[in-house]
C-alpha positions as CSV (number, residue, x, y, z in Angstrom):
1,X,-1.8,-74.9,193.4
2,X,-4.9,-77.2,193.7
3,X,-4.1,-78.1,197.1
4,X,-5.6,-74.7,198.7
5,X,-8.8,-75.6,197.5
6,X,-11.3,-76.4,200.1
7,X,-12.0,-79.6,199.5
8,X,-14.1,-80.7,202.0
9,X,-16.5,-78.1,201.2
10,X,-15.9,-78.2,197.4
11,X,-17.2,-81.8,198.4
12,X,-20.2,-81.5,199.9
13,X,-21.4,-78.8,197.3
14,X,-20.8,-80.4,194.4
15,X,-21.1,-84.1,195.7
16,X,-23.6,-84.9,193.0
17,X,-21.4,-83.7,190.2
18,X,-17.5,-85.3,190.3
19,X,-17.1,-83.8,186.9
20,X,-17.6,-80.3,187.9
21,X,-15.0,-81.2,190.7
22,X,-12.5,-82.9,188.1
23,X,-13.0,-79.1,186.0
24,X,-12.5,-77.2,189.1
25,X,-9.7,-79.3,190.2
26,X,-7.6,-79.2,186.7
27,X,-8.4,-75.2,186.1
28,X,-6.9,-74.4,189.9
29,X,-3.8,-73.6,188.5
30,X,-3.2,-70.2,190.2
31,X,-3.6,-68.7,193.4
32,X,-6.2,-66.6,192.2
33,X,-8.1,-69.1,190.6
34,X,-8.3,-71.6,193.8
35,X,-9.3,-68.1,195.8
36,X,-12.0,-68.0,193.1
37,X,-13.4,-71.5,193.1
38,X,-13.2,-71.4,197.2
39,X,-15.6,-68.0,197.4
40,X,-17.7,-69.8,194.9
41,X,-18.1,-72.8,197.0
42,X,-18.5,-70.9,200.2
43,X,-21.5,-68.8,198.8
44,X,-23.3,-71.9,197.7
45,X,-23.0,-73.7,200.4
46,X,-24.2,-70.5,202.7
47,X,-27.4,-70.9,200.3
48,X,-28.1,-74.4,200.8
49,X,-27.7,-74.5,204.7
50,X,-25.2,-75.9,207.1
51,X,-25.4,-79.6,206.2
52,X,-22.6,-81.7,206.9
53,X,-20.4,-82.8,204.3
54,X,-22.0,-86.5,203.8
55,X,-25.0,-84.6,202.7
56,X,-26.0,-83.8,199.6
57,X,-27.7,-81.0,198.4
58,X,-30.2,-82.0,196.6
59,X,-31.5,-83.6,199.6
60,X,-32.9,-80.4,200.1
61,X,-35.4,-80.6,197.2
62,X,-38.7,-82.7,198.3
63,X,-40.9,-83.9,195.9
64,X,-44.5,-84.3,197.7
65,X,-47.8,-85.7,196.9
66,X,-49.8,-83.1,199.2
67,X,-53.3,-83.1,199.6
68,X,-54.7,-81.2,196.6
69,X,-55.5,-77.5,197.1
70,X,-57.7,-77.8,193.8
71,X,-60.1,-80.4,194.2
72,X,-59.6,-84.0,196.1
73,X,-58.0,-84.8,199.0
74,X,-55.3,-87.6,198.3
75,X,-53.3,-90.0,200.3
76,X,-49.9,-88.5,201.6
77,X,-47.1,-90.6,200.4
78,X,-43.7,-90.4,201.6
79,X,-41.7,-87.4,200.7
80,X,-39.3,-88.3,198.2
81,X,-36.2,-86.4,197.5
82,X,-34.5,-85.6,194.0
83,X,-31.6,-87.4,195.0
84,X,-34.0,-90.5,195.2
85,X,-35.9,-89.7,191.6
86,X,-32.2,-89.3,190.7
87,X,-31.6,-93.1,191.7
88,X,-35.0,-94.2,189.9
89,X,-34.7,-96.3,186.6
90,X,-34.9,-94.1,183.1
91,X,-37.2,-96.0,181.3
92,X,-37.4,-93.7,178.3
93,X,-35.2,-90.1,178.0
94,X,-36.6,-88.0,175.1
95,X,-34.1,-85.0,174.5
96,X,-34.3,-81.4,173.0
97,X,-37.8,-80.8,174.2
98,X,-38.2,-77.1,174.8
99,X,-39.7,-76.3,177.7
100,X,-41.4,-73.0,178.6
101,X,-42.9,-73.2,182.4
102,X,-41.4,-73.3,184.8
103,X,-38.1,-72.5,183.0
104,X,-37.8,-71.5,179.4
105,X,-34.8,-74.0,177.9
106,X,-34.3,-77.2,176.5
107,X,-34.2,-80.1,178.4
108,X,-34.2,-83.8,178.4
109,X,-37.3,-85.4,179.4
110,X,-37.1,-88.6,181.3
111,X,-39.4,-90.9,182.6
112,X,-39.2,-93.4,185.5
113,X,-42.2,-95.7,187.2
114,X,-42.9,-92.9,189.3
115,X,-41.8,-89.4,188.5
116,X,-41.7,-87.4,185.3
117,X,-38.4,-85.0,185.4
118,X,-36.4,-82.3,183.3
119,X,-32.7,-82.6,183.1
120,X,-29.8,-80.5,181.2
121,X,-28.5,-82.4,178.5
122,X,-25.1,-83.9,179.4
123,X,-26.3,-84.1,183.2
124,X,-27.5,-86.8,185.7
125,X,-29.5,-84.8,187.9
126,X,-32.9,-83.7,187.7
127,X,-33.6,-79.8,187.9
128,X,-35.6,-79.4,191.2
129,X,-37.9,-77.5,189.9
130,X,-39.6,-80.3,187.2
131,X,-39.6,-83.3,189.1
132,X,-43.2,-84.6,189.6
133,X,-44.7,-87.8,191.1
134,X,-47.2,-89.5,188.6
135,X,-49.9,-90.1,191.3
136,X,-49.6,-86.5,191.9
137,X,-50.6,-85.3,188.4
138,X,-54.3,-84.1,188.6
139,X,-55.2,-82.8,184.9
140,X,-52.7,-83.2,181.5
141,X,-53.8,-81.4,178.2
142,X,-52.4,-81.2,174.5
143,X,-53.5,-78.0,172.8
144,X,-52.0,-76.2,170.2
145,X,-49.7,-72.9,170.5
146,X,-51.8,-70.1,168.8
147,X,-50.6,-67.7,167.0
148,X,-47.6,-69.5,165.0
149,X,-47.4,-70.1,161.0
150,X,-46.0,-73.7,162.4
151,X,-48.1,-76.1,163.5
152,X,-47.7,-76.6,167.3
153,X,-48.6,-78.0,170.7
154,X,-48.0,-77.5,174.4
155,X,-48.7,-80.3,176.9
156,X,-49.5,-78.9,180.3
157,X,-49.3,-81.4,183.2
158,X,-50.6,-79.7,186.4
159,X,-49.9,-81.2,189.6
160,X,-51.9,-80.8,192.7
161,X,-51.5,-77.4,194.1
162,X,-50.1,-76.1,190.9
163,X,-52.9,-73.5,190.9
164,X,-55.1,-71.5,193.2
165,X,-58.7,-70.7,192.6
166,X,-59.0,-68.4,194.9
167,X,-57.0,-65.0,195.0
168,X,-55.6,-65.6,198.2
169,X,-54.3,-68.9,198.0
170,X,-50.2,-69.9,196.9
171,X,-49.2,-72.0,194.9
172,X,-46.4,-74.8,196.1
173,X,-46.1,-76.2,192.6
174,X,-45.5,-75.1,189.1
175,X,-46.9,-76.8,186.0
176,X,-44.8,-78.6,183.9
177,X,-45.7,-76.9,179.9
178,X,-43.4,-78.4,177.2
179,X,-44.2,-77.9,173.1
180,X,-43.6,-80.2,170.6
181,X,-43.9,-79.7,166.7
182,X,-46.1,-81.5,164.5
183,X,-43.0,-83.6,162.6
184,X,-41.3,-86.4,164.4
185,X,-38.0,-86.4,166.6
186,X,-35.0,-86.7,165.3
187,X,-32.8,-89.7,165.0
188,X,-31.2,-90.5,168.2
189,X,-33.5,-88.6,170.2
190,X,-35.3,-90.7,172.0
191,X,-33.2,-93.0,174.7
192,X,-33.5,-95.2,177.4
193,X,-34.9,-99.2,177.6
194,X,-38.4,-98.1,176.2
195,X,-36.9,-97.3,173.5
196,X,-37.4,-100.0,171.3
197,X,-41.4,-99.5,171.9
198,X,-41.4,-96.1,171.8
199,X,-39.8,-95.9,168.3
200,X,-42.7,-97.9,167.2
201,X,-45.0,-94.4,167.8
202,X,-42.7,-92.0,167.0
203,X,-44.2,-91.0,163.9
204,X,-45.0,-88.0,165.4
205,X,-44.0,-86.1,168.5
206,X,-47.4,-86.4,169.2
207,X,-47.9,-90.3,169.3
208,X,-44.5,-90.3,171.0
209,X,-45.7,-88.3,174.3
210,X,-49.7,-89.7,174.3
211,X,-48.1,-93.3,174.3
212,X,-45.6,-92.5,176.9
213,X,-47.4,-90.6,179.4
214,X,-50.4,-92.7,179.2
215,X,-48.5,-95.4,179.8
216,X,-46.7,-93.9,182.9
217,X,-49.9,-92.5,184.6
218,X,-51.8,-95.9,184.3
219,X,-49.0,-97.5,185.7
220,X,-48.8,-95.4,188.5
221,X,-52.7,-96.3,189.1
222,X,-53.5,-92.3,188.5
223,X,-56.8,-92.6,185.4
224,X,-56.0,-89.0,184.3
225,X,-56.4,-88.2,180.3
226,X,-54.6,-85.7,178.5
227,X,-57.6,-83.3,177.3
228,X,-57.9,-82.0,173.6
229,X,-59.5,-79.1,172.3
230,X,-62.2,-80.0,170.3
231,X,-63.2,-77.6,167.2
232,X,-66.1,-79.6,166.6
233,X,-67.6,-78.7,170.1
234,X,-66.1,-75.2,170.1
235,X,-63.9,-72.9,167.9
236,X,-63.3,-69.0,167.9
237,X,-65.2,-66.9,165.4
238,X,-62.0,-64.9,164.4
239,X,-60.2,-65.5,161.3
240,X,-56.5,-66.8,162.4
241,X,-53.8,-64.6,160.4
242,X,-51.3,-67.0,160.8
243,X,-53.8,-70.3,159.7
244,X,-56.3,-69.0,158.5
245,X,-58.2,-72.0,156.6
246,X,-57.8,-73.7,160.4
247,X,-60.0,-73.0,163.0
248,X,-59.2,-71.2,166.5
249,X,-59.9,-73.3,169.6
250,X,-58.8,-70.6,171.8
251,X,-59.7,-66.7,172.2
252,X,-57.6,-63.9,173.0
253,X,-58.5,-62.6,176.9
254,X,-56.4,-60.4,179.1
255,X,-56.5,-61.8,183.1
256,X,-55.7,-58.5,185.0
257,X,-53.0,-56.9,182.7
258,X,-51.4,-60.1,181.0
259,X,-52.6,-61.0,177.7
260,X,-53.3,-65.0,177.1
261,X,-55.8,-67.3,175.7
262,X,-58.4,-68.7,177.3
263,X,-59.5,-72.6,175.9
264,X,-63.2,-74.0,176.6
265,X,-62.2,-77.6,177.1
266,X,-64.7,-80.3,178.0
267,X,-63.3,-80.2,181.4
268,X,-63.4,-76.6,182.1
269,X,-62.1,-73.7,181.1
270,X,-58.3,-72.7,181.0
271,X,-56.0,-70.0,180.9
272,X,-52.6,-70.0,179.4
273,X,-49.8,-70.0,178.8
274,X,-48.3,-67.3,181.2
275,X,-47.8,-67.1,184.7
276,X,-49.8,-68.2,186.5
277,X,-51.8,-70.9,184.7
278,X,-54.8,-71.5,185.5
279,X,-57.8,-74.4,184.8
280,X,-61.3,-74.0,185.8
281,X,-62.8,-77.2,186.2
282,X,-66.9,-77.6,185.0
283,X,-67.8,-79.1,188.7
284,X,-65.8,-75.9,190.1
285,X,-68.0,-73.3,188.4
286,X,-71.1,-71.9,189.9
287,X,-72.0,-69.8,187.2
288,X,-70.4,-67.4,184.0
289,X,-71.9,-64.1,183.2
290,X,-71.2,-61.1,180.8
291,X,-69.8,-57.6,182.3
292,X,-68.5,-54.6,180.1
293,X,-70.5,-55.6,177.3
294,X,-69.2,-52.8,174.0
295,X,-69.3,-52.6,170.4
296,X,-66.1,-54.7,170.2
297,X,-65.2,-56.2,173.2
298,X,-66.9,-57.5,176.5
299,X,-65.5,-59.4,179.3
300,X,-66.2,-62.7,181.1
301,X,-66.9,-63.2,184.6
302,X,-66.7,-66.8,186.0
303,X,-67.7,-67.6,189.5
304,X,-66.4,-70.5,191.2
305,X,-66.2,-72.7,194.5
306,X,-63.6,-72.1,196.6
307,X,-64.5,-73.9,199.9
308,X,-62.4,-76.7,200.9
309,X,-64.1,-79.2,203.5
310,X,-67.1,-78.6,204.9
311,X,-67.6,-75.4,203.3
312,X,-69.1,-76.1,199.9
313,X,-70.9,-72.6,199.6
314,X,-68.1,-70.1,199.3
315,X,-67.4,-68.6,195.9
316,X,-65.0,-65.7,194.4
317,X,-65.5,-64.3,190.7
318,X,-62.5,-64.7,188.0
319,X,-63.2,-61.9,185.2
320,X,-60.9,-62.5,181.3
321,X,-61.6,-59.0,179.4
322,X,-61.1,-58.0,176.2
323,X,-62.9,-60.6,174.1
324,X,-63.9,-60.1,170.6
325,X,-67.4,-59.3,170.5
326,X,-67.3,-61.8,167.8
327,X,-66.6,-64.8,169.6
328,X,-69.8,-63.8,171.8
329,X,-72.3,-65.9,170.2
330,X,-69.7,-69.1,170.3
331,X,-69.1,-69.0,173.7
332,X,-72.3,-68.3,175.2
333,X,-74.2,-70.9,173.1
334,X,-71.8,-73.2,172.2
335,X,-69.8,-73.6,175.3
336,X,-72.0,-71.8,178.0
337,X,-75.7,-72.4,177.4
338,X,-74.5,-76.0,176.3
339,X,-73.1,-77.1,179.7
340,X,-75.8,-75.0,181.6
341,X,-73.2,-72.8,183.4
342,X,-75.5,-69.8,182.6
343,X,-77.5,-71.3,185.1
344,X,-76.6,-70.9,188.8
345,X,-78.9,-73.8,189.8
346,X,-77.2,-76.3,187.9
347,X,-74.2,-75.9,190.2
348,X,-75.6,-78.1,192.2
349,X,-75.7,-81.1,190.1
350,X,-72.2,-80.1,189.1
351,X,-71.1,-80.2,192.9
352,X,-73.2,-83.7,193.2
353,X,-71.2,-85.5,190.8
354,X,-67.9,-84.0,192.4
355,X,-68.9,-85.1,195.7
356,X,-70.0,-88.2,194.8
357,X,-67.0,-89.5,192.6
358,X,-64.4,-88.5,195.1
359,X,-67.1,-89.8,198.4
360,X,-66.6,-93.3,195.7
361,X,-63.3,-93.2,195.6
362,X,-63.0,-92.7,199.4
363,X,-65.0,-96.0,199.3
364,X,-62.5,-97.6,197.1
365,X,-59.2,-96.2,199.2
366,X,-60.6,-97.9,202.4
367,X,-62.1,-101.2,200.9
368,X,-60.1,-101.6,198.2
369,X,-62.8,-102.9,196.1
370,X,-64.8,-101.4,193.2
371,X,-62.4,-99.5,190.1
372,X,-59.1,-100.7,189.7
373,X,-55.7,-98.9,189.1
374,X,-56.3,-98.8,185.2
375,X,-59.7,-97.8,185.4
376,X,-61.1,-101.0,185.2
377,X,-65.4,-101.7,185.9
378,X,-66.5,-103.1,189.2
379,X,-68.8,-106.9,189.2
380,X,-71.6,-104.4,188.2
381,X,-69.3,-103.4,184.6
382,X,-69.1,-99.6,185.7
383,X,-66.3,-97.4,186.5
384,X,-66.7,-95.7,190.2
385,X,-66.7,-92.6,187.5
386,X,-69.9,-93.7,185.5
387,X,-71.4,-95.0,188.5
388,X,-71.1,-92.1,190.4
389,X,-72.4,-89.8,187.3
390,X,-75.5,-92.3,187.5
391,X,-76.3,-91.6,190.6
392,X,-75.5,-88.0,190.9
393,X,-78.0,-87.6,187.4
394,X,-80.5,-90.2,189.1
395,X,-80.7,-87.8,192.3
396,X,-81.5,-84.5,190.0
397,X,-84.2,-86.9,188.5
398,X,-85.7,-87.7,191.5
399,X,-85.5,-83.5,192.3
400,X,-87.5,-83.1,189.3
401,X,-89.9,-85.4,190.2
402,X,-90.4,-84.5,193.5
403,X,-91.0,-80.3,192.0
404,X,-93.4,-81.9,189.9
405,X,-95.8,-83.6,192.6
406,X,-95.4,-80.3,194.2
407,X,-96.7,-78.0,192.2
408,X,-100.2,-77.4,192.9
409,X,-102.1,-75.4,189.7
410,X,-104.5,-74.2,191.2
411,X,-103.1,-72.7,194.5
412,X,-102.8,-69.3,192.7
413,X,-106.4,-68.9,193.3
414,X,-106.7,-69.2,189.3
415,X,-108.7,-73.2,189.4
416,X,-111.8,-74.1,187.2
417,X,-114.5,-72.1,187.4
418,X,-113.3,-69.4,189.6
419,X,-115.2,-67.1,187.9
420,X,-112.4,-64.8,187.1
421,X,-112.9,-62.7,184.1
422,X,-110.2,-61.9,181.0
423,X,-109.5,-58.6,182.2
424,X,-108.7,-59.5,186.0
425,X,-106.2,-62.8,184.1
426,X,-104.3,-59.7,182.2
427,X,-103.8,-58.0,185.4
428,X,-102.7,-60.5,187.0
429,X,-100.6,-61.3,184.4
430,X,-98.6,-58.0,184.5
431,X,-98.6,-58.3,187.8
432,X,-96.2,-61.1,187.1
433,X,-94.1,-59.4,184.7
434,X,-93.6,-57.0,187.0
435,X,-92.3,-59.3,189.7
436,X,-90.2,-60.7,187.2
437,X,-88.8,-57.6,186.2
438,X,-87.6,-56.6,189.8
439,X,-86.3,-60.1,190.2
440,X,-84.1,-59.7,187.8
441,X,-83.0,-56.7,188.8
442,X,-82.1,-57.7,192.0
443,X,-79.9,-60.4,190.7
């Protein structure tokens, strides 16, 4: 019966996976079965394209490094197929890790020198869709799940172009969120060379994944660290029912009509954990203000840079509503008034250090001189980070300055011995206020 089977095409679909083949091979065992198997293979190969049957499938999946949509332009490597990340060494295959964006099911983690993929236990092959080049990760963070009598914690690696922020941009990647629990993996878990040093942290699930992605993206030359929420720097105001002797780090905020959390991070601002994530990085934001404001709730507005290139100036607004009134206070002292975002003018020093760390690391791309791969000081013992944070507070310095020899006291006609009179002061005075007043109503 198994010899109606299209082969050739049974072949080039399933190249990658003889062991579906052996199943299909030994279950063709009727006329109607091999009918069955041969639609089957006929509809999936209509859906990957007319390749011929050398070809595998999975050619068709192309893992990127693009330049990023969300910040710095990066060097464009060479597109590397999942059939090739399929070839890479496992160093270290961590298994039952549940993974909830961009698919919500268990997988096997495994990491290789240069990619970070998802497979289905018992399988080979990565799943397209979580495969992602370490040099291409931009920003990695460890938070905790909210809302759960169990302690725990998502890791959210976002790739470049794995969020958009503005409202008409797409796009090309998904994050990679995964959540671990606060206890550590179970015996015969964890697989692959490393494994021998990575049982050595595996205290936790926690140590495990800090040690082992560190480790890969310092490798891969790429000085990203996985941000924490800090309670110490901010935490909610509302009493968690679920924990309630712990502190929040996150507040409940709806982003159009899906409910979420939003987390004020060190780095900026994110939004999770549904579709589409999003992260608001400190340099990105031109300024947050308040809209909506009731007894119980008000909503958030944050406005942020958009422009790519040349064009620095261009801005759209990203509003979270429904925030407990009680969390006001927190965020707008403790988060917002501390790193000046109330403050429009400030963007600009914001924007400085951007430009200049990634105008320094241009530097360092085309001499290869200053910061190396792991982050390592220059002859004068700074990082091109710290150096260019330096300069860019050096530069407001000198702004300062420069207002200051400006400023003339008495070229409001006010200087000693005027002659002006109390009364004529409190007029002018008002005057002022007045100003003020329409000043701010205009903004």
């Amino acid at each position: 019966m198994a010899g109606g089977l299209d082969v050739e095409r049974l072949d080039s679909v399933f190249k990658s996976r003889p062991d579906i083949l052996k199943d299909i091979r030994k279950a063709a065992d009727s006329p109607a079965r091999v009918q069955l198997f041969n639609k089957i293979a006929t509809f999936v190969y209509e859906q990957i394209g007319d390749q011929p049957s050398t070809s595998s499938s999975l050619k068709r999946r192309r893992v990127d490094v693009e330049p990023s949509q969300n910040g710095n332009a990066q060097d464009v490597a060479t597109p590397t197929t999942v059939e090739d990340v399929a070839g890479e060494n496992v160093l270290l295959e961590i298994k039952d890790i549940s993974v909830s964006i961009p698919q919500r099911k268990k997988f096997e983690l495994c990491f290789t020198p240069k990619h970070i993929f998802a497979r289905i236990p018992g399988t080979t092959a990565p799943v397209p869709s979580i495969v992602h080049a370490w040099k291409n990760i931009e920003y990695a963070f460890y938070l905790p799940v909210p809302e759960k009598s169990q302690i725990q914690h998502n890791y959210i690696l976002f790739p470049r172009n794995s969020f958009s922020l503005s409202k008409s941009g797409t796009p090309s990647e998904e994050p990679l969120v995964f959540t671990v629990s606060a206890g550590a993996p179970k015996p015969g878990s964890i697989g692959g060379p490393n494994a021998g040093a990575a049982s050595a942290v595996s205290d936790s699930y926690t140590a495990l994944f800090h040690w082992a992605l560190n480790k890969c993206l310092q490798a891969a030359g790429n000085n990203v660290h996985i941000v924490a929420a800090d309670p110490t720097k901010f935490h909610s105001k509302v009493r968690q029912p679920h924990r309630p002797k712990e502190p929040a780090v996150h507040v409940k905020a709806f982003r159009g009509s899906k409910d979420g959390y939003l987390f004020f991070l060190e780095t900026g601002i994110l939004w999770g954990f549904k579709k589409p994530l999003l992260f608001l990085p400190l340099d990105k934001i031109a300024a947050v203000s308040y809209t909506s404001v009731l007894q119980r709730t008000f909503n958030i507005v944050v406005e942020v840079f958009t422009g790519e290139g040349s064009d620095t100036e261009t801005t759209e607004e990203i509003e979270f509503a429904m925030l407990d009134q009680e969390d006001y206070g927190g965020i707008n002292e403790d988060y917002v008034m501390r790193h000046r975002l109330q403050d429009r003018s400030m963007a600009d020093q914001r924007k400085a250090k951007r430009e200049l760390a990634e105008n320094a690391k241009g530097n360092k791309d085309a001499n290869g001189e200053g910061e190396d791969a792991n982050g390592n000081a220059g002859e004068d013992g700074m990082t091109e980070l710290e150096r260019a944070q330096l300069e860019a507070e050096q530069q407001l310095q000198d702004e300062e300055d420069e207002d200051e020899e400006d400023y003339d006291p008495g070229s409001e006609g006010e200087s000693e011995g005027s002659g002006t009179s109390d009364d004529e002061d409190d007029d002018d005075d008002e005057e002022d206020a007045a100003e003020d007043d329409e000043m701010d109503d205009d903004e």
